[in-house]
C-alpha positions in Angstrom: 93.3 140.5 9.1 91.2 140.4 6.1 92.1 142.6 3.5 89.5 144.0 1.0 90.4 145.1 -2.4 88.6 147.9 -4.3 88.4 145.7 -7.5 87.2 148.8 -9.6 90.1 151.0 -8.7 92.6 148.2 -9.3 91.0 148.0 -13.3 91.4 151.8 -13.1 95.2 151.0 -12.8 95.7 148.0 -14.9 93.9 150.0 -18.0 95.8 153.1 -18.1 98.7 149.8 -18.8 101.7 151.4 -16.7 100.8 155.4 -17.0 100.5 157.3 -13.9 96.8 157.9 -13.2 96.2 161.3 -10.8 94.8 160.4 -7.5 92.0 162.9 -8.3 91.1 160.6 -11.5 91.2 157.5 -9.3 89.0 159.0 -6.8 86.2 160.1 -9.2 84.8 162.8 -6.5 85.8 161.0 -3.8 88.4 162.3 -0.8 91.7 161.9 -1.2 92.1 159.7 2.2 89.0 156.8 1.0 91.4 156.9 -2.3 94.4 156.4 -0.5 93.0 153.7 2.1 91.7 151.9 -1.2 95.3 152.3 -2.9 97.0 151.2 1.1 95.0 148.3 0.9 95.6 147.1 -2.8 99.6 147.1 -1.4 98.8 145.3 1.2 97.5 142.3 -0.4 100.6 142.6 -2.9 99.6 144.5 -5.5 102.9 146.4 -6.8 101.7 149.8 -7.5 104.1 152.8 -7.5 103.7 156.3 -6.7 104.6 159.8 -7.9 104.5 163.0 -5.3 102.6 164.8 -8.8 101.8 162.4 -11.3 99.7 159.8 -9.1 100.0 155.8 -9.3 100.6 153.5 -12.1 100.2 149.8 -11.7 103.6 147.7 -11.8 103.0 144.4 -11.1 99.6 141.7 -10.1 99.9 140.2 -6.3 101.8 137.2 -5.5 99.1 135.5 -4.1 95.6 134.6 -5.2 93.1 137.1 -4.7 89.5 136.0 -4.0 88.0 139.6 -4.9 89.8 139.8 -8.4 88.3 136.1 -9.5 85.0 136.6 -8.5 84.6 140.4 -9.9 81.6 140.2 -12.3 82.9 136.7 -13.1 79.8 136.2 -14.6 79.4 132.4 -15.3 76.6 129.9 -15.1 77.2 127.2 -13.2 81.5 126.7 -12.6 82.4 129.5 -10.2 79.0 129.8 -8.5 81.1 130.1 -5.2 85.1 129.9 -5.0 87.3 129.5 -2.2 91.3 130.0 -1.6 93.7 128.1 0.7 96.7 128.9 1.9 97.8 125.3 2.3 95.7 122.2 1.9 96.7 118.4 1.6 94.8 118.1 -1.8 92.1 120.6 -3.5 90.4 117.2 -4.6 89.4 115.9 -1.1 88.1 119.3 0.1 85.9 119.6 -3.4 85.1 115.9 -2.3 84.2 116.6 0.9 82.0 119.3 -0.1 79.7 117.0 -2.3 77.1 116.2 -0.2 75.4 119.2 -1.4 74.5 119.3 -4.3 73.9 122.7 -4.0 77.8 123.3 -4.1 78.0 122.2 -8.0 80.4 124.4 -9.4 82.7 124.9 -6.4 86.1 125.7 -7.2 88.7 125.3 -4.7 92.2 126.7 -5.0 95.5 126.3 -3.0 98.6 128.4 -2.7 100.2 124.7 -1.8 99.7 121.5 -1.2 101.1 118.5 0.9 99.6 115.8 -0.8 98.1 116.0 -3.9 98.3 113.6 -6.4 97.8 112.6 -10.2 97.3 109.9 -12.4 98.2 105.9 -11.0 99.4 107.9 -7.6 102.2 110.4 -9.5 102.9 112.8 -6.9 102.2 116.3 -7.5 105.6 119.2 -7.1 104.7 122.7 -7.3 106.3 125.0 -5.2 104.0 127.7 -3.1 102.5 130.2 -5.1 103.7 129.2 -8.2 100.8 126.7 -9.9 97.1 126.8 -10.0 95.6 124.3 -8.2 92.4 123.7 -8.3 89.5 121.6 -8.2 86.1 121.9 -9.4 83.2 120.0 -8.4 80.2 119.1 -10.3 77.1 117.0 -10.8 76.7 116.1 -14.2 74.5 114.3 -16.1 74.3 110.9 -16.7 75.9 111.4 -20.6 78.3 113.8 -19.7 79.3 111.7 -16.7 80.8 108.9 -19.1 84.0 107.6 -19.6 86.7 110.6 -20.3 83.9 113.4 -20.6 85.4 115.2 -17.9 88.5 114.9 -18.2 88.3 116.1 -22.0 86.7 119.2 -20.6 89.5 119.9 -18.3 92.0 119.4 -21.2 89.9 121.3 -23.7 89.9 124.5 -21.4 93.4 124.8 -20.0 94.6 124.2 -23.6 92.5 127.0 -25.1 93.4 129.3 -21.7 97.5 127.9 -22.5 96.9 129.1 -26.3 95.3 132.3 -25.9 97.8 133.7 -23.4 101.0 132.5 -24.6 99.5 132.3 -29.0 101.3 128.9 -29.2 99.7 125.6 -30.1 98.5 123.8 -27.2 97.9 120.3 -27.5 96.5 117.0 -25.4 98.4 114.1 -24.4 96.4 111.5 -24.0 94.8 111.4 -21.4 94.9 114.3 -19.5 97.6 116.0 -19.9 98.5 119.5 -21.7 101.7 120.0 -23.5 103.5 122.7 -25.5 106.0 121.4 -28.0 106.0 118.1 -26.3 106.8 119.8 -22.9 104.0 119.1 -19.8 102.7 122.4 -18.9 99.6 121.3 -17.2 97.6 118.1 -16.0 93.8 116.8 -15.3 92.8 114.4 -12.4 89.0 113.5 -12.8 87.8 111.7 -9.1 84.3 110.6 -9.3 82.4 109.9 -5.5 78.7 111.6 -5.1 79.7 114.3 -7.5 82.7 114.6 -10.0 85.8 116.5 -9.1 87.7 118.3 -12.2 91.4 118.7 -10.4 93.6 120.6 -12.5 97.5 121.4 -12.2 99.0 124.3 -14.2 102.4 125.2 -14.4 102.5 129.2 -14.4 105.3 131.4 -12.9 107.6 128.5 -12.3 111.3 129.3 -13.6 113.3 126.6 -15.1 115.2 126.4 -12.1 112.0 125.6 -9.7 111.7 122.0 -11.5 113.8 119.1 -10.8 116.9 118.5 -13.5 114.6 115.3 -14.9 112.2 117.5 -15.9 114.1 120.5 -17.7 113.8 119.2 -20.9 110.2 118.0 -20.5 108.3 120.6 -18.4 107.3 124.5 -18.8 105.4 127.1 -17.9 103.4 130.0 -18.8 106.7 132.0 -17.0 109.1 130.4 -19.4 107.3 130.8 -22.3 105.5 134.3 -22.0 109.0 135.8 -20.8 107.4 137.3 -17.8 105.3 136.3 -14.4 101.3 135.9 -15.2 98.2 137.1 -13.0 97.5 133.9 -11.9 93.9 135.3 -10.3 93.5 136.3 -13.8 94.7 133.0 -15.3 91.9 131.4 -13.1 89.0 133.8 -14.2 90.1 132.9 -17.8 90.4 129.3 -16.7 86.8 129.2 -15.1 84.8 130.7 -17.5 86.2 128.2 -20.5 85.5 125.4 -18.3 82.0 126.6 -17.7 81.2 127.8 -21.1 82.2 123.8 -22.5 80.4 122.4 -19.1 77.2 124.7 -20.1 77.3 123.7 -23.4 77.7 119.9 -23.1 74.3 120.6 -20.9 72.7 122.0 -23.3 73.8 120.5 -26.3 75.2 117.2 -25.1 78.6 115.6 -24.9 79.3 115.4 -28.8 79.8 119.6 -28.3 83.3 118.9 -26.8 84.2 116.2 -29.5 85.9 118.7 -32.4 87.8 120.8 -30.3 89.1 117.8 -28.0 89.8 116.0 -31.4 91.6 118.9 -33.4 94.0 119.4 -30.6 95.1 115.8 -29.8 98.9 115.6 -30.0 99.0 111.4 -31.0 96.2 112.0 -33.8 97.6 110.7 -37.1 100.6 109.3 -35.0 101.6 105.2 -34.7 100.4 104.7 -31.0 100.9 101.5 -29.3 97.2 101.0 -26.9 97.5 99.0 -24.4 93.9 97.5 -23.4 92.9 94.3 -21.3 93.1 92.0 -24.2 96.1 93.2 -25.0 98.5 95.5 -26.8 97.8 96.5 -29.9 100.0 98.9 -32.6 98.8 101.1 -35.6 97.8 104.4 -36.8 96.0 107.0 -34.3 93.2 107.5 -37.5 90.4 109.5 -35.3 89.2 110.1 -31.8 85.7 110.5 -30.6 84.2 110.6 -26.8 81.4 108.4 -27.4 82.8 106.0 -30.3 86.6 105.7 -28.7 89.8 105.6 -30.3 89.9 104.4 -34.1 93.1 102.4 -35.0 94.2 101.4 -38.1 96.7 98.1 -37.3 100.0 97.7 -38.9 99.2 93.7 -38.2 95.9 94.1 -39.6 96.6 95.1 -43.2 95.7 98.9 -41.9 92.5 97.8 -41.1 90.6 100.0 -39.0 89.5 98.9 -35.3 88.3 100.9 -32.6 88.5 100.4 -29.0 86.4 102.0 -26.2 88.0 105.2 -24.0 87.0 102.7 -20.7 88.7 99.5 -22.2 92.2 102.2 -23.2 94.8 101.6 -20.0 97.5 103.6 -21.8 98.0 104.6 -25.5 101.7 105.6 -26.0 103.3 107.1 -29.1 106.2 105.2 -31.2 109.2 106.5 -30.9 108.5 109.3 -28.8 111.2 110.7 -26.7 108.9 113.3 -25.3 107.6 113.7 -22.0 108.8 112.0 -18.3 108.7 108.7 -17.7 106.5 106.0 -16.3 107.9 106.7 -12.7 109.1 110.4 -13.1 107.7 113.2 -10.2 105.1 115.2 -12.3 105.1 119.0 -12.4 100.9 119.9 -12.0 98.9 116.6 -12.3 
C-alpha cells in the first residue's frame, strides 16, 4: 500500500529539533483525527516520532528507507531531478537510467535503489553496499557536445559529492583521480560515467555503513558519513543536497561552459603537487602532479626530464597512481560505492 507523507508536517517536527510540538500546533486549525492520520502515516513509512499524552510529538529519528515525497518537496532544481524514482531492489541504477534514454525528454532522471545485485564500477570492480545503507544512484543526461568530453562528467559527479561529503561532515573532501571521493585517504564515495544515447552519472556513497558492514580489507581504507558524523544521516536528505549540487555545476557548465567546473575540480584534487606515476599508451611516465585542467589535461613535470613540464590528455591517462602511497584498496580489492 502506498504510503503518503505530509511533507509540511514532517518540517513542522524536524524544526522544533527534538521539542514536543502540541498536536493543536501541528494541526494549524485542523481536527485532531486528519493530524493524527498525517502523524500515523509519517510512522508508517518509518519516521521515528514519539509521543506525549500532554505535550504532543517530537521528532526522533529520519526513515530507514528513501522517501520519494521528502526528495522531491520544493526540490526546486533546473534540470537534475526533473523526475526521480526509488527501487527497492534493481540489478544496477545505471542500466535502468540507460534504458530510459530514448527520451530525451527524461534528461535529468535520477534513479535510486535501496539495493542492488549487480552493479558495478570502474574496469568491472564490483559494487558491496548492504540494503539501505548507500546511495545509489544514477542520473541521466544529455549534454552538450563540450561538456560531453573526456572526464567532464565524471568531474561533476566528484565535484558535487565532495562539496555534499564536506558540508555535512566540515572535513576536507578530496578527489582521487579519477572518480573517486576520499576523506583522509579513506574511499567514502565513487563515480561511474556510462555514455550510450545519453550519459549516465552513477554514483556510490557510503552513508550509514558502520565499520563492521565493510569487509576486514577495507577497514583501514573505507568510511562513511556514519563513521565520521558519529550518528546515522537522512539519506533522502543527503540526496536533495546531492541533487541540487549536481544540477547547480551541470546548469552552470550550460551556461557558462565546461571551464566553470575546472577550479573547484582542481583545488580539491588529492595527487596535485604529488610525484604520480601516469600510465598512458606510450608508456609510463613519473614526475610532479604540477596542475590539472579538463580541457588541457594533466601537467607533469618529469623527474627524467630535468623537471620539465609535459602534459598529457585526460583521454590518453589509463591510470595516474601516487608514489609511495599506501592509501586506498588495491588493484583487485571489492569496492565499497563505485
Amino acid at each position: 500500500m502506498t504510503v503518503v507523507v505530509n511533507i509540511p508536517l514532517l518540517h513542522r517536527l524536524r524544526d522544533a529539533q527534538g521539542a514536543f510540538v502540541s498536536i493543536a500546533e501541528l494541526g494549524d486549525g485542523e481536527a485532531f483525527d486528519s493530524v493524527q492520520t498525517d502523524l500515523d502515516e509519517l510512522e508508517r513509512f518509518g519516521f521515528v516520532l514519539e509521543s506525549h499524552p500532554y505535550r504532543g510529538v517530537a521528532y526522533r529519528g529520519p526513515a530507514a528507507r528513501l522517501c520519494p515525497d521528502q526528495i522531491e518537496h520544493e526540490l526546486g532544481t533546473r534540470r537534475v531531478g526533473r523526475r526521480i524514482a526509488v527501487w527497492n531492489r534493481v540489478i544496477s541504477t545505471n542500466d535502468l537510467a540507460a534504458n530510459a534514454a530514448a527520451s530525451k525528454a527524461n534528461e535529468g532522471l535520477v534513479i535510486l535503489a535501496e539495493e542492488q545485485t549487480a552493479g558495478r564500477g570502474r574496469r568491472g570492480r564490483q559494487w558491496v553496499a548492504p540494503t539501505g545503507s548507500s546511495l545509489l544512484m544514477s542520473v541521466l543526461l544529455f549534454p552538450s557536445e563540450s561538456l560531453a568530453e573526456a572526464g567532464w562528467l565524471t568531474a561533476l559527479g566528484a565535484v558535487a559529492v565532495a562539496e555534499v561529503v564536506a558540508a555535512w561532515t566540515g572535513l576536507d573532501a578530496r578527489i582521487k583521480w579519477p572518480n573517486d571521493v576520499r576523506i583522509a585517504g579513506r574511499k567514502i564515495a565513487g563515480i561511474l560515467v556510462e555514455r550510450g544515447e545519453g550519459a549516465v552519472i552513477g554514483i556510490g556513497l557510503n552513508a550509514n555503513l558502520s565499520q563492521a558492514d565493510f569487509p576486514t580489507e577495507l577497514h583501514e581504507t573505507a568510511t562513511s558519513l556514519r563513521i565520521l558524523m558519529g550518528e546515522t544521516v537522512d539519506r533522502s536528505e543527503l540526496v536533495r543536497a546531492l541533487i541540487r549540487r549536481l544540477d547547480a555545476w551541470y546548469d552552470r557548465g550550460w551556461s557558462l561552459g565546461p571551464d566553470a567546473l575546472n577550479p573547484a575540480w582542481r583545488d580539491r584534487s588529492e595527487h596535485l603537487g604529488q610525484m604520480v606515476e601516469v600510465a598512458t599508451p606510450s608508456g609510463s611516465h613519473v614526475g610532479r602532479l604540477v596542475d590539472l585542467d579538463l580541457r588541457r589535461g594533466l601537467t607533469l613535470a618529469e623527474s627524467d626530464q630535468d623537471g620539465r613540464a609535459r602534459q598529457f590528455s585526460i583521454r590518453d591517462v589509463l591510470t595516474l597512481t601516487p608514489c609511495n602511497d599506501g592509501a586506498g584498496p588495491g588493484p583487485n580489492a571489492p569496492i565499497v560505492a563505485p
